[in-house]
Chimera marker file (.cmm) of the C-alpha trace (Angstrom):
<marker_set name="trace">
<marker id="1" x="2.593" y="4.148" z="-1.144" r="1" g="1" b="0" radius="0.5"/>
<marker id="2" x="5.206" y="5.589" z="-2.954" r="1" g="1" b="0" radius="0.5"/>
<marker id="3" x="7.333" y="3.337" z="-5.132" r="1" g="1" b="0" radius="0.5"/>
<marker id="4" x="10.535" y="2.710" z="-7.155" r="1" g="1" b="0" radius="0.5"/>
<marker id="5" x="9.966" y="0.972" z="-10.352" r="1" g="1" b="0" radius="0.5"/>
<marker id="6" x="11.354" y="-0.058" z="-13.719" r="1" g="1" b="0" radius="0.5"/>
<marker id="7" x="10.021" y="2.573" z="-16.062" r="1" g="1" b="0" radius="0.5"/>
<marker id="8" x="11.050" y="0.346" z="-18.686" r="1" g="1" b="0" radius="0.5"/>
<marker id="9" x="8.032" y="-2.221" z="-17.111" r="1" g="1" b="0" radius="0.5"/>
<marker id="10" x="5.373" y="0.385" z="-16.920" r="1" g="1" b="0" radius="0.5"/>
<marker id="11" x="2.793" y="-1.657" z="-18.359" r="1" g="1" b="0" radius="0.5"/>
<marker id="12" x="2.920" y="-4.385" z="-15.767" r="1" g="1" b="0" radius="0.5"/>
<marker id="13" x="3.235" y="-1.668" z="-13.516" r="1" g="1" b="0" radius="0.5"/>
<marker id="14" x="-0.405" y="-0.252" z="-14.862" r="1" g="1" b="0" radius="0.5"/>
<marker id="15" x="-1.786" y="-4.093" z="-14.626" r="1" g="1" b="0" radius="0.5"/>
<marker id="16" x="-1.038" y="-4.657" z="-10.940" r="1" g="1" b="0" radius="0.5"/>
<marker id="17" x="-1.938" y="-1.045" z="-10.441" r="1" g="1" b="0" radius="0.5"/>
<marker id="18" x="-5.211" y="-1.621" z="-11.850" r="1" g="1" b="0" radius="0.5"/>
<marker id="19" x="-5.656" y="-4.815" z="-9.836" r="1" g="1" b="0" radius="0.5"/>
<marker id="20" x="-4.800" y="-3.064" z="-6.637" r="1" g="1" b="0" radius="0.5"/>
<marker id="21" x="-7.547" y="-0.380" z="-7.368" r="1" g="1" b="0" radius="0.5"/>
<marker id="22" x="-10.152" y="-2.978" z="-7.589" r="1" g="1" b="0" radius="0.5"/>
<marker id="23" x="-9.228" y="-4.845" z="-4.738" r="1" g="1" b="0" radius="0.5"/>
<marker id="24" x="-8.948" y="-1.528" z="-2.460" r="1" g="1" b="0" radius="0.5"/>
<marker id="25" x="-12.645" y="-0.471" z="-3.685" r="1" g="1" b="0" radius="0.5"/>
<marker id="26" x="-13.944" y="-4.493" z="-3.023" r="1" g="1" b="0" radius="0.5"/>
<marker id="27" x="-12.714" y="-4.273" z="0.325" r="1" g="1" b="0" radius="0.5"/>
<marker id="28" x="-13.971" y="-1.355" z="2.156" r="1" g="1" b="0" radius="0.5"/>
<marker id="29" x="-11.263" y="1.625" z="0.898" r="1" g="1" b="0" radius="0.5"/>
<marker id="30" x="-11.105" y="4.071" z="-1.607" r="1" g="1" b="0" radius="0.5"/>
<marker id="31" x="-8.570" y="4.611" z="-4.009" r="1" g="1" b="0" radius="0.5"/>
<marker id="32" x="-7.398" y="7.630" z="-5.176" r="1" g="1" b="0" radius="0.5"/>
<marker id="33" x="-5.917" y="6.802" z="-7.556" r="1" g="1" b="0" radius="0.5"/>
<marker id="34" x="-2.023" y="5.691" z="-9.099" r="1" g="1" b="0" radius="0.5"/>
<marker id="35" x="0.259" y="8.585" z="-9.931" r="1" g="1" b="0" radius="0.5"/>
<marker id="36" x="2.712" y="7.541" z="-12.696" r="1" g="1" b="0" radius="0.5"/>
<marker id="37" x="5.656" y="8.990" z="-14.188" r="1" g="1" b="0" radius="0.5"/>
<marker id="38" x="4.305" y="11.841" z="-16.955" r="1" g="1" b="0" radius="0.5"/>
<marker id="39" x="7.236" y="13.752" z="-18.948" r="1" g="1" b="0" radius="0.5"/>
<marker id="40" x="10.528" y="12.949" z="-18.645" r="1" g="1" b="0" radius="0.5"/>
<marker id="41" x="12.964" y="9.892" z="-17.014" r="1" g="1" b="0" radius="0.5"/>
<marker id="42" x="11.112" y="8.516" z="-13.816" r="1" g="1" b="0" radius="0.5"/>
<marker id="43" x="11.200" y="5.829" z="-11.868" r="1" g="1" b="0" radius="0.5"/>
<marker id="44" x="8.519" y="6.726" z="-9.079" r="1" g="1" b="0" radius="0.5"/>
<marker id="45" x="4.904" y="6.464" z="-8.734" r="1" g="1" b="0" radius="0.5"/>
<marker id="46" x="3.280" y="6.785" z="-6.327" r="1" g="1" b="0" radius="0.5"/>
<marker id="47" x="-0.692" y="5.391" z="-4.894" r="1" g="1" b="0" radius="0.5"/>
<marker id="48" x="-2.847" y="6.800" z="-2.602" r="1" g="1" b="0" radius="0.5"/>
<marker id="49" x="-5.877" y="5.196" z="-0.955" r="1" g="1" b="0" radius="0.5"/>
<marker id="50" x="-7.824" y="5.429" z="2.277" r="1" g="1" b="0" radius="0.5"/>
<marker id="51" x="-10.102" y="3.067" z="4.455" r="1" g="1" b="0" radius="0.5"/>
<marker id="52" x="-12.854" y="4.649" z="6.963" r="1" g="1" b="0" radius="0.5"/>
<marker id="53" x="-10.795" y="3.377" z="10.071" r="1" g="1" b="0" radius="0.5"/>
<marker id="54" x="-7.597" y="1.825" z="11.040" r="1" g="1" b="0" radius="0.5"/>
<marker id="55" x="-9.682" y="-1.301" z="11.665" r="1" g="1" b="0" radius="0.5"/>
<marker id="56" x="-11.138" y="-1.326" z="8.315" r="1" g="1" b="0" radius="0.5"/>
<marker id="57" x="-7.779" y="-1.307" z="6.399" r="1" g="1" b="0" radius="0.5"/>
<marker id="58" x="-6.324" y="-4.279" z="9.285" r="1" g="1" b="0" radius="0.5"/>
<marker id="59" x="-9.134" y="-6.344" z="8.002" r="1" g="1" b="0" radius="0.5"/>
<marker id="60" x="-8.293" y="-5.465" z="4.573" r="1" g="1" b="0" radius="0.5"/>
<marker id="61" x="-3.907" y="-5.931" z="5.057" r="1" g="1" b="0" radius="0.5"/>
<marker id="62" x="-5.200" y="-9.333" z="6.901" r="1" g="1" b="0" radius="0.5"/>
<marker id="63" x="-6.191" y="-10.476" z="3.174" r="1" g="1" b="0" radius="0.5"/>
<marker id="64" x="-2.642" y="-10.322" z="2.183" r="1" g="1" b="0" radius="0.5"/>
<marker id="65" x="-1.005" y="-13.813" z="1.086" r="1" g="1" b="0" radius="0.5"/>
<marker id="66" x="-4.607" y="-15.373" z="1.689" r="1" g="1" b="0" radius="0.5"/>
<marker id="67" x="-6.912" y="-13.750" z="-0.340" r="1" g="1" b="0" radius="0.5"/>
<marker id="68" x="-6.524" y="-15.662" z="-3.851" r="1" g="1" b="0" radius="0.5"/>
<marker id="69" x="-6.969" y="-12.394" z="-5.645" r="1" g="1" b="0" radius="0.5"/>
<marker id="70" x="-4.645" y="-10.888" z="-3.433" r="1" g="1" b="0" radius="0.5"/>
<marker id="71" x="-1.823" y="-13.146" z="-3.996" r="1" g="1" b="0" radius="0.5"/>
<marker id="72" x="-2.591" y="-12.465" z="-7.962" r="1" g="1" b="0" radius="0.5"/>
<marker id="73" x="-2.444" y="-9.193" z="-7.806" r="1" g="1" b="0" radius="0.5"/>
<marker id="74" x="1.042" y="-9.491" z="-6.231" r="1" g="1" b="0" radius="0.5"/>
<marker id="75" x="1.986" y="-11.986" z="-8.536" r="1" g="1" b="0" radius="0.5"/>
<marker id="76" x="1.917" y="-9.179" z="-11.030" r="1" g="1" b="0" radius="0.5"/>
<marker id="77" x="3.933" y="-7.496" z="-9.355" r="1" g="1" b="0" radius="0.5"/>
<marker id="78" x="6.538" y="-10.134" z="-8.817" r="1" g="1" b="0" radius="0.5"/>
<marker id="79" x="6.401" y="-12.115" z="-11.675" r="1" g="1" b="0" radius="0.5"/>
<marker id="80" x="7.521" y="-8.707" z="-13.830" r="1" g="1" b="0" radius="0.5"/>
<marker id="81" x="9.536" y="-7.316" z="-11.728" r="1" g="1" b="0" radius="0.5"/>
<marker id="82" x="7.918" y="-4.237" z="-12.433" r="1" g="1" b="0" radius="0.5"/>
<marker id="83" x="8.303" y="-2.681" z="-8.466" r="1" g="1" b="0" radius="0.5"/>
<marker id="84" x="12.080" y="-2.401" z="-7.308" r="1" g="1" b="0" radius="0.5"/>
<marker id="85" x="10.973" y="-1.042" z="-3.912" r="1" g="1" b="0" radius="0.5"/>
<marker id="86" x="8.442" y="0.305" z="-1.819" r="1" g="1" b="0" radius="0.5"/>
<marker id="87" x="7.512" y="2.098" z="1.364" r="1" g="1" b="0" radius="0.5"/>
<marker id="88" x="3.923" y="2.419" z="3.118" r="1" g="1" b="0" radius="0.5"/>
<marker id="89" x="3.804" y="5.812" z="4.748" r="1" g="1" b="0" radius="0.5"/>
<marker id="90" x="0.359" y="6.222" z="7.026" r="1" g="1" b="0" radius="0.5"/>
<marker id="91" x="-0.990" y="10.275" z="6.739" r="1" g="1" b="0" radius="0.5"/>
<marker id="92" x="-3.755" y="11.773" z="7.527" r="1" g="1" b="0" radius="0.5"/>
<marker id="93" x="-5.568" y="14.172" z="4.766" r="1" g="1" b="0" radius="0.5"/>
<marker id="94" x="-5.987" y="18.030" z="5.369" r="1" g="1" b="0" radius="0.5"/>
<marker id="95" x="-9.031" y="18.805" z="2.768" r="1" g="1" b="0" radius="0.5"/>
<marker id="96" x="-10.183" y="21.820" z="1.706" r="1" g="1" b="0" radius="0.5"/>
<marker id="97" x="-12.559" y="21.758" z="3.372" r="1" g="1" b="0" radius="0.5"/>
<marker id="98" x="-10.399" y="22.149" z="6.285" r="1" g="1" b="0" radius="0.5"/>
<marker id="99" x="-9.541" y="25.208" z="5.644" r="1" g="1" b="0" radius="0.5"/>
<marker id="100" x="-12.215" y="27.262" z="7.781" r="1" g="1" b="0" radius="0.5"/>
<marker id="101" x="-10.940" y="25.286" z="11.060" r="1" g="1" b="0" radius="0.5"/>
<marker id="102" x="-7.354" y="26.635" z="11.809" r="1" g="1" b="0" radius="0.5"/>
<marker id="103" x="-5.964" y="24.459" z="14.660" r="1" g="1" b="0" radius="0.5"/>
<marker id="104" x="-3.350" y="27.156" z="15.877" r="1" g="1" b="0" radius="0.5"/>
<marker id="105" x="-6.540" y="29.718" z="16.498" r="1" g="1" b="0" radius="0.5"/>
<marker id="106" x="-7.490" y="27.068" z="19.614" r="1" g="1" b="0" radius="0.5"/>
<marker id="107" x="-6.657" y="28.021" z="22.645" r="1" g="1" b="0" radius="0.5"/>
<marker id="108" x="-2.987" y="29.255" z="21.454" r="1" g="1" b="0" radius="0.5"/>
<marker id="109" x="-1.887" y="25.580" z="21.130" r="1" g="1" b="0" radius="0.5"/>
<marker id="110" x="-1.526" y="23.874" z="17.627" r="1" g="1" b="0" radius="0.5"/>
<marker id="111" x="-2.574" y="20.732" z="18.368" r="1" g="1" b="0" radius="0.5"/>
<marker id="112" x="-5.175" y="20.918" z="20.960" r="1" g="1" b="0" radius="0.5"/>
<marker id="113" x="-8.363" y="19.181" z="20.455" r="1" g="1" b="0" radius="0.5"/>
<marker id="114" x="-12.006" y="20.687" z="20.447" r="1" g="1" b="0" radius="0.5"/>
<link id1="1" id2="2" r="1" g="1" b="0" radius="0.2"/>
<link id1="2" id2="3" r="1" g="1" b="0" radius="0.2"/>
<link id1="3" id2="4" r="1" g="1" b="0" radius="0.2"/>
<link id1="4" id2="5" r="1" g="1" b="0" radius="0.2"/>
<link id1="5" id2="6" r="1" g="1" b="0" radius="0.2"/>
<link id1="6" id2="7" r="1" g="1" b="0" radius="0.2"/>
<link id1="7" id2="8" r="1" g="1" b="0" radius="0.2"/>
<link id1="8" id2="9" r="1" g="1" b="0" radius="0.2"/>
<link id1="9" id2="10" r="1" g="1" b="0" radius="0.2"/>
<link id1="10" id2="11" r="1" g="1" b="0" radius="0.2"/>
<link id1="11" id2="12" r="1" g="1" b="0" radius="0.2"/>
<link id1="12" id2="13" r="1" g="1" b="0" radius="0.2"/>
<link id1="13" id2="14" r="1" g="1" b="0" radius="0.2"/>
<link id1="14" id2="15" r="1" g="1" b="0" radius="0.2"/>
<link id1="15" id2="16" r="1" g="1" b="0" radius="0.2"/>
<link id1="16" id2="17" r="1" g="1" b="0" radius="0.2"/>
<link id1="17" id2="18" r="1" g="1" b="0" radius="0.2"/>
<link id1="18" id2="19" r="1" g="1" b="0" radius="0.2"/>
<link id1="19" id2="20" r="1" g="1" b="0" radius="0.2"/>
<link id1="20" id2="21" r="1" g="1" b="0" radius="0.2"/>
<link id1="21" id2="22" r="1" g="1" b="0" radius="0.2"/>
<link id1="22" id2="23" r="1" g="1" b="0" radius="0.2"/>
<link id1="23" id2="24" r="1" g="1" b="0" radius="0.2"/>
<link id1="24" id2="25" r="1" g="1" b="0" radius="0.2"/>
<link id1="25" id2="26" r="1" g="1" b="0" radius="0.2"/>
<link id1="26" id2="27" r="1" g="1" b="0" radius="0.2"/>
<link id1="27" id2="28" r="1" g="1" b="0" radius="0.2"/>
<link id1="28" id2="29" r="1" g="1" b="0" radius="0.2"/>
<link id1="29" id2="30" r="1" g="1" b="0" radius="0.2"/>
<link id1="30" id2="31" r="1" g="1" b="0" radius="0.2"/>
<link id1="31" id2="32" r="1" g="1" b="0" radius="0.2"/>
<link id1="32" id2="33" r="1" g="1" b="0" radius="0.2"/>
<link id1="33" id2="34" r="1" g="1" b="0" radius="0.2"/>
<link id1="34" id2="35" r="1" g="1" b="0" radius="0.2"/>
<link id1="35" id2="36" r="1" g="1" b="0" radius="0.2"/>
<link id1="36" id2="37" r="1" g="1" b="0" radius="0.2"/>
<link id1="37" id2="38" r="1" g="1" b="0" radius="0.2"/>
<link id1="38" id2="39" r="1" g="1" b="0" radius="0.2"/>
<link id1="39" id2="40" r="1" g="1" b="0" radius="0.2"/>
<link id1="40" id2="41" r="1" g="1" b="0" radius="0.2"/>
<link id1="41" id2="42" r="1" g="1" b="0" radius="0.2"/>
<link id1="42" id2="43" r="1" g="1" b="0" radius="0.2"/>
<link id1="43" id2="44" r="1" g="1" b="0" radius="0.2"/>
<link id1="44" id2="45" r="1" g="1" b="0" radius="0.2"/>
<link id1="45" id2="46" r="1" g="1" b="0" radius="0.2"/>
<link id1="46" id2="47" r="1" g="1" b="0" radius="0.2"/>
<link id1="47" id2="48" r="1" g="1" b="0" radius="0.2"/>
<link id1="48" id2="49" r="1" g="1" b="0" radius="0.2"/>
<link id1="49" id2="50" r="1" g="1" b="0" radius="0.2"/>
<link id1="50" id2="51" r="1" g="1" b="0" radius="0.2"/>
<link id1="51" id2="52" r="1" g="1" b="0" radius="0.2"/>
<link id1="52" id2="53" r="1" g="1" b="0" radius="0.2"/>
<link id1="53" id2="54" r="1" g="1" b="0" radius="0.2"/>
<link id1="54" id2="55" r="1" g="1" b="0" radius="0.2"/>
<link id1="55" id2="56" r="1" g="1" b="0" radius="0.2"/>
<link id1="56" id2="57" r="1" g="1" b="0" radius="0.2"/>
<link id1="57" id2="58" r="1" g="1" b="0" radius="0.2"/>
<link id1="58" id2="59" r="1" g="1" b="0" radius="0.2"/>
<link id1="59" id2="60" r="1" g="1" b="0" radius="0.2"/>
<link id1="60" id2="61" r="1" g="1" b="0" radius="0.2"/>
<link id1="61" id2="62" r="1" g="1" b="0" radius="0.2"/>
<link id1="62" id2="63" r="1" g="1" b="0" radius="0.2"/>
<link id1="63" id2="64" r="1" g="1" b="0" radius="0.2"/>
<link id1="64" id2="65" r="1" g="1" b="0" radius="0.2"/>
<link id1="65" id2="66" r="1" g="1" b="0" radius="0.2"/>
<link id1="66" id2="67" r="1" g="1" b="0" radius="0.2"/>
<link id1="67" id2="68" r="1" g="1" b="0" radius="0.2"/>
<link id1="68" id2="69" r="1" g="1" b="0" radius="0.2"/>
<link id1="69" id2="70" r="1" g="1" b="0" radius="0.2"/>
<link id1="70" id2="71" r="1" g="1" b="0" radius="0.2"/>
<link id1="71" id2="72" r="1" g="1" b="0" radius="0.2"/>
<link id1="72" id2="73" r="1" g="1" b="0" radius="0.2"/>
<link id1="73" id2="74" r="1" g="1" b="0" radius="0.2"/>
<link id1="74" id2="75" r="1" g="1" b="0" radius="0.2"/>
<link id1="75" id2="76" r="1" g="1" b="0" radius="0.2"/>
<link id1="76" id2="77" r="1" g="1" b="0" radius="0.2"/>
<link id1="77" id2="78" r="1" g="1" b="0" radius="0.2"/>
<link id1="78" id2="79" r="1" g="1" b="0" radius="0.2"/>
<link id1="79" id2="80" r="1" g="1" b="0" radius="0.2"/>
<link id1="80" id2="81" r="1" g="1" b="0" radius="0.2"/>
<link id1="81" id2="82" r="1" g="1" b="0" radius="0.2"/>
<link id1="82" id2="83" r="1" g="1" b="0" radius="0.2"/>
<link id1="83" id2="84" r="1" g="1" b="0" radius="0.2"/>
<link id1="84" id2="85" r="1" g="1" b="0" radius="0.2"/>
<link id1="85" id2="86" r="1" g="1" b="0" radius="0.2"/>
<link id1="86" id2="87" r="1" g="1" b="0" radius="0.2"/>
<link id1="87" id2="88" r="1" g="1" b="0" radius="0.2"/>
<link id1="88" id2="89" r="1" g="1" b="0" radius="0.2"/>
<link id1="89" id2="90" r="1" g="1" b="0" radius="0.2"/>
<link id1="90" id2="91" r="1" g="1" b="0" radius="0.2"/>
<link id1="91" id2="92" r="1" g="1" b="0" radius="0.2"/>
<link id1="92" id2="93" r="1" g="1" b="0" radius="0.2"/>
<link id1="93" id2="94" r="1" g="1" b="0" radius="0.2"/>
<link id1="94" id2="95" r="1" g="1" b="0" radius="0.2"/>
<link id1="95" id2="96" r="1" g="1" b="0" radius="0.2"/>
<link id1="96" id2="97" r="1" g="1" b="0" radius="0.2"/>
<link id1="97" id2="98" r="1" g="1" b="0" radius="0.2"/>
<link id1="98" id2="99" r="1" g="1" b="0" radius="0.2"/>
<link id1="99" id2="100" r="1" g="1" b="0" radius="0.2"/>
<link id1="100" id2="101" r="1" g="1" b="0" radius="0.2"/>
<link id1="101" id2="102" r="1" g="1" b="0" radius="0.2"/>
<link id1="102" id2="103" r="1" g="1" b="0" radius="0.2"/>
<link id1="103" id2="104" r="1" g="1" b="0" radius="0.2"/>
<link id1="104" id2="105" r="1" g="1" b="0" radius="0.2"/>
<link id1="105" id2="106" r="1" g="1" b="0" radius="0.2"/>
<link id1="106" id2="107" r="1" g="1" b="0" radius="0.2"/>
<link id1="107" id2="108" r="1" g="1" b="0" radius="0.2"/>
<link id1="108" id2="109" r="1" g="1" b="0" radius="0.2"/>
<link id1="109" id2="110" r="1" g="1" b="0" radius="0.2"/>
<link id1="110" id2="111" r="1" g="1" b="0" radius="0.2"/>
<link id1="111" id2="112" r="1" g="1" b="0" radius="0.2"/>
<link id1="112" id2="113" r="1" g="1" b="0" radius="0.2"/>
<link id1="113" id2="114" r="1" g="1" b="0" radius="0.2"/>
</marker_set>
């Protein structure tokens, strides 16, 4: 998630941040944490989390507007007016230990599968 928010809100930001954490850990996912503005004028942070499968984090977006902790969480968010925007980008993580498995050395084709 990377976001655009009032810096001059951070606090609030850090609360529904917090909340968010919690939430992603109670429901199957794993946070990796908020990154928040360090030195100088910023107005982006941004979070990153993961869920075991695409089905995992569908039963965990289903929650949304439901869930009563949830819709708290949000209200955070909304009541403060702490987040001016946001956009969800879906990735996939290339770890270290990934490093010993070079797709390009496969058959001469980056992407091919084993």
């Amino acid at each position: 998630m990377d976001y655009t928010i009032d810096a001059a809100k951070i606090e609030a930001f850090e609360r529904f941040a917090r909340s968010w954490m919690d939430l992603v850990g109670r429901h199957g996912g794993t946070h990796h944490g908020y990154f928040l503005p360090g030195e100088g004028a910023s107005d982006r942070a941004l979070a990153l989390f993961s869920f075991p499968s695409l089905a995992a984090y569908e039963r965990y977006r289903a929650r949304f507007g439901v869930d009563p902790d949830f819709v708290e969480a949000d209200r955070i968010r909304d009541d403060s007016g702490c987040v001016l925007r946001y956009e969800r980008t879906f990735m996939r993580p290339l770890l270290p230990d990934d490093l010993s498995d070079n797709p390009s050395d496969r058959d001469g084709h980056p992407n091919a599968a084993d």
